[in-house]
C-alpha positions in Angstrom: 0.0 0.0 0.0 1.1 3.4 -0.8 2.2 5.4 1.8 -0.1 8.4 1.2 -2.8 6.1 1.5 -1.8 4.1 4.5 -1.4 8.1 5.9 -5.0 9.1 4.9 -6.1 5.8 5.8 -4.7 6.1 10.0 -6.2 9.8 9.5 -9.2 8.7 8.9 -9.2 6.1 11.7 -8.2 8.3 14.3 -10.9 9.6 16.8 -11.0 13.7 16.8 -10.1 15.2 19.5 -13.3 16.4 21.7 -13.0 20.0 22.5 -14.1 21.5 25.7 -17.4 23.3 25.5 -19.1 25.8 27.7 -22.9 25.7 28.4 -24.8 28.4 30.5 -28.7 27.4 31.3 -31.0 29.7 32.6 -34.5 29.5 33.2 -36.8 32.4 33.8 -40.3 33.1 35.1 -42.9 33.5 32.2 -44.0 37.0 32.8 -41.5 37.6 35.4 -37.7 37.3 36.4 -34.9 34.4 36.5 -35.9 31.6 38.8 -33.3 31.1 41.5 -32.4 30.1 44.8 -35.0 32.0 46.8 -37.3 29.4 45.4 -35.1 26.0 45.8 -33.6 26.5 42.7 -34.5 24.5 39.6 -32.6 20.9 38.5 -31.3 20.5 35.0 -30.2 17.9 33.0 -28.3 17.9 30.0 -28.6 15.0 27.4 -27.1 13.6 23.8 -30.4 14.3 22.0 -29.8 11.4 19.5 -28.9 8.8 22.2 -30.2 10.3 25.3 -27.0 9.7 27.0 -26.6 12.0 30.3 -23.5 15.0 29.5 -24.4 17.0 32.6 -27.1 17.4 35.6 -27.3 20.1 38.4 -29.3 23.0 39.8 -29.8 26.3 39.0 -28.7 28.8 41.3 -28.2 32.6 42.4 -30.5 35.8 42.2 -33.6 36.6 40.2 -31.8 39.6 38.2 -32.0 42.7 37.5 -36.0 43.4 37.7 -35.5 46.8 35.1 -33.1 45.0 32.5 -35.6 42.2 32.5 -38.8 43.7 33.1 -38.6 47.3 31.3 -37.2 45.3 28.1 -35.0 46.8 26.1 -33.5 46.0 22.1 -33.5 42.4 20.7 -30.6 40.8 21.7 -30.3 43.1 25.1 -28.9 40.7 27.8 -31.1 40.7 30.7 -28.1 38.2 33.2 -25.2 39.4 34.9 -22.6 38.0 36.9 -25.1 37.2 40.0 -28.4 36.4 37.7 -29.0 32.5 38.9 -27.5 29.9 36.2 -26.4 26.5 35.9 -22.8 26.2 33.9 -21.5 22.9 32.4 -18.5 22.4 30.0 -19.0 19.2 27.5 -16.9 17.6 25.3 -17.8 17.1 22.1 -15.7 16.6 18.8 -18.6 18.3 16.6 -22.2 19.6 16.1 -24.1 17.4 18.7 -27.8 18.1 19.2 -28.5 18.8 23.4 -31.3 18.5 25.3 -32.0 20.1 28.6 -34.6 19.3 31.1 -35.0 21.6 33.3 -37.4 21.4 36.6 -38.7 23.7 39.3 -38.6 25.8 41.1 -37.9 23.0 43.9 -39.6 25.1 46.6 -42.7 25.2 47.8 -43.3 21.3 47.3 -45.5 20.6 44.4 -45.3 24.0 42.5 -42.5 22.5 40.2 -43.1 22.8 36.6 -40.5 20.8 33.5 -40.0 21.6 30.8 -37.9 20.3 27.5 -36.3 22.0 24.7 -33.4 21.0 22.5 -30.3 22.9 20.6 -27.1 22.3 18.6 -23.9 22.8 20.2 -20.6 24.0 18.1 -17.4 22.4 19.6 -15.7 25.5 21.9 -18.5 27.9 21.3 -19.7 28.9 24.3 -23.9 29.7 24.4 -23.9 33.4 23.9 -25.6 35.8 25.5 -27.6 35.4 28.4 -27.1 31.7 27.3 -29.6 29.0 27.2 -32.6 30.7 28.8 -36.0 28.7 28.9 -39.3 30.1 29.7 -41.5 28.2 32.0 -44.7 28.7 32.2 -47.4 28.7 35.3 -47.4 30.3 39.1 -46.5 29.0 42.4 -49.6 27.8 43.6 -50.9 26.0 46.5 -54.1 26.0 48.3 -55.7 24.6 51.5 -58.9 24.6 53.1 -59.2 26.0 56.8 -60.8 23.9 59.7 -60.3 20.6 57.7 -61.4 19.3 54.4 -65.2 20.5 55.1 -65.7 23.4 57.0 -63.7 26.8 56.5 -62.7 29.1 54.0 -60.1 27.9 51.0 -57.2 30.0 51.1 -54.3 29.8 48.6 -51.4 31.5 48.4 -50.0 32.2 44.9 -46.6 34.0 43.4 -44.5 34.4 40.1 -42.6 31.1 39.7 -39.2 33.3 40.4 -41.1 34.0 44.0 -41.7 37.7 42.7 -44.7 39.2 45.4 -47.7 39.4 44.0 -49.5 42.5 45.7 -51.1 45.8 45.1 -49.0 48.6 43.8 -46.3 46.2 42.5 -45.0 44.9 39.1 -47.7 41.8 39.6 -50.3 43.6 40.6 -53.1 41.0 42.6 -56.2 42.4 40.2 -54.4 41.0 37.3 -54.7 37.8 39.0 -57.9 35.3 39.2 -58.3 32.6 41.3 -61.3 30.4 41.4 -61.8 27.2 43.8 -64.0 25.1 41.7 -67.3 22.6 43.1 -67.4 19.9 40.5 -67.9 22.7 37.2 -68.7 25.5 38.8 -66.1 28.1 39.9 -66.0 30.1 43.2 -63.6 33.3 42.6 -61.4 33.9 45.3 -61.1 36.8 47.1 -57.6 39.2 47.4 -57.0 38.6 51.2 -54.9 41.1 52.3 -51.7 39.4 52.3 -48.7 38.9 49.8 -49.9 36.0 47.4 -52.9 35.2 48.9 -56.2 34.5 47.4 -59.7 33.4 49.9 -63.0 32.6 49.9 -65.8 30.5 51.4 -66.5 27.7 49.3 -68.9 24.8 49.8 -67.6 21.2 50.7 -66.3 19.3 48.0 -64.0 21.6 46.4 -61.3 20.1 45.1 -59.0 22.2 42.9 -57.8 25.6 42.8 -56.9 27.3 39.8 -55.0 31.0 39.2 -54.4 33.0 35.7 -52.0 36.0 35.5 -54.2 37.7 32.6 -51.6 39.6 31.3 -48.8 36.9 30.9 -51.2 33.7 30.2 -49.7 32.1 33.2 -51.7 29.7 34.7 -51.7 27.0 37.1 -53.9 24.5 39.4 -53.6 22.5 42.5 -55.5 20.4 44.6 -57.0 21.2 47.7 -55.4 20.2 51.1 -57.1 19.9 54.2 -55.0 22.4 56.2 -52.1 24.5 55.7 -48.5 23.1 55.7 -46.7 23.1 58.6 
């Protein structure tokens, strides 16, 4: 064999070297800010998208942002992060273009209010995400909601913010009479009432309630959850 071709030939045979790859994930409140570790934090995962093959898991955390960079907008393409804005940051090897998934769930805190969500990208060997890097949207609220004086008698209260933990309350960005909340009897809804308090929706409904729902109608957030028969501890 020629020795150009037994040179092309070991070429072609050896493995490329995998370059180390940078990725930045952040996930941010649908109608509100970066969802951080005031709220628990939110897990990621990083996977081959072809194979499903795990390249990187952790959690998301740091601080909600800056609320006028991300709230008063700005030109397209303006970054909304800095240095404290809550992230998770992972360097992967890859040896070319590799499709990526990321999970990402949360916010871990309060129990039950924890929302996934899935969304996939291509990757460039050594180029880093750029930007605010990989920032998914997840929609819904924060909601929970119990019944006072047991699962029959009492008023259902719930208690409902931004997925970032950003207050909902009067004279603020998420002002409470955007909000609706209805406890619902089989198909009929029971609006709840603003009760005075940061977050928190009430009203007397009649036994056999079961869920609660909540809509921010300006951002289309919405969520639901079920009914407990008394406040957590």
């Amino acid at each position: 064999m020629k020795p150009m071709v037994v040179l092309a030939a070991l070429i072609a045979a050896t493995p490329a070297l995998a370059t180390p790859t940078p990725v930045t994930v952040r996930v941010i409140s649908q109608g509100a800010k970066f969802i951080g570790t005031g709220m628990g934090g939110v897990d990621v995962v990083l996977a081959d998208a072809a194979t499903g093959a795990p390249l990187a898991k952790g959690r998301i955390e740091g601080g909600t942002g800056d609320t006028a960079k991300i709230m008063n907008g700005g030109p397209r393409g303006t970054a909304m992060a800095d240095a404290n804005t809550a992230a998770f940051t992972a360097t992967i090897d890859i040896s070319e273009p590799k499709e990526v998934r990321v999970l990402v769930t949360g916010p871990v805190e309060p129990a039950g209010v924890a929302v996934s969500k899935l969304e996939t990208r291509w990757l460039i060997p050594g180029q880093p995400v750029v930007g605010d890097g990989w920032v998914v949207e997840l929609p819904g609220l924060a909601l929970t909601a119990h019944r006072e004086g047991g699962r029959e008698g009492g008023q259902v209260v719930a208690d409902v913010a931004m997925l970032c933990g950003c207050p909902i309350a009067p004279g603020t960005l998420w002002d409470e009479k955007r909000f609706e909340l209805k406890a619902w009897v089989g198909g009929a809804a029971v609006p709840l009432k603003w009760a005075g308090q940061t977050g928190r929706f009430a009203g007397a409904v009649p036994a056999g309630a079961t869920w609660v729902t909540a809509v921010d109608t300006l951002s289309g957030a919405t969520s639901a959850a079920k009914i407990s028969a008394s406040a957590a501890p």
